[in-house]
N, C-alpha and C positions, 0 to 999 in steps of 0.2 A: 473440535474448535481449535485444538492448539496445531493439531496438523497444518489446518489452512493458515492460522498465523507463523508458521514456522513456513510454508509456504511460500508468506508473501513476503516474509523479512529476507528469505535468501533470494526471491528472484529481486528484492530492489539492490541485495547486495553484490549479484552477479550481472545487473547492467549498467550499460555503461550512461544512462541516463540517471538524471537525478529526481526526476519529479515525471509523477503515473498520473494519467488516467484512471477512474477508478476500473474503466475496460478493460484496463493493460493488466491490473491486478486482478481483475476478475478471470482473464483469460489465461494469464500465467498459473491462477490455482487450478482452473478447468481442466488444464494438460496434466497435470498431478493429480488430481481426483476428479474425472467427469461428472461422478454422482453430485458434488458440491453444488448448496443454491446460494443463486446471489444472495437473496436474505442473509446467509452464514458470511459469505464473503465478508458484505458488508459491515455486520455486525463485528468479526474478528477486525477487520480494518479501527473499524472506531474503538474499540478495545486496544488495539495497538497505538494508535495516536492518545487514548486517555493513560497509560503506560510510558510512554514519551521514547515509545520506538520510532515512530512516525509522527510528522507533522502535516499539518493543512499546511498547503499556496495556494493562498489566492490570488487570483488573476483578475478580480472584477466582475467577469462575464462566468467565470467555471472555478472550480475548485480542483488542487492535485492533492495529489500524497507526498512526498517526500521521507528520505529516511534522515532521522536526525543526526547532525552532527557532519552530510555529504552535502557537496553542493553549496549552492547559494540558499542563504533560509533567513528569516524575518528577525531575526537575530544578529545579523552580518551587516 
């Protein structure tokens, strides 16, 4: 589990986007560990937002990720 959260915190810190899909981070872990299930994904993702590495954006219709403190965020 920390793998894939060490994972997903370095691919949002090495793009140049500010807010994921949760596909984007499911796929960026998949390249680093193809074994990884989404279940884990997912779970390490909300682990990281209840941690306040990551935040929800919401958009209305979808939900992102964001890494906190980049970007534009609901705080700003």
């Amino acid at each position: 589990m920390e793998d894939i959260k060490k994972a997903i915190v370095e691919f949002a810190e090495s793009s140049k986007k500010t807010k994921f899909y949760f596909n984007e981070l499911e796929r960026a872990v998949k390249e680093k560990f193809p074994d990884a299930k989404t279940r884990d994904i997912k779970k390490a993702a909300t682990e990281l937002v209840n941690s306040e590495q990551l935040i929800y954006f919401s958009t209305g219709s979808t939900t992102m990720y964001g890494l906190k403190g980049r970007g534009q965020t609901e705080d700003h």
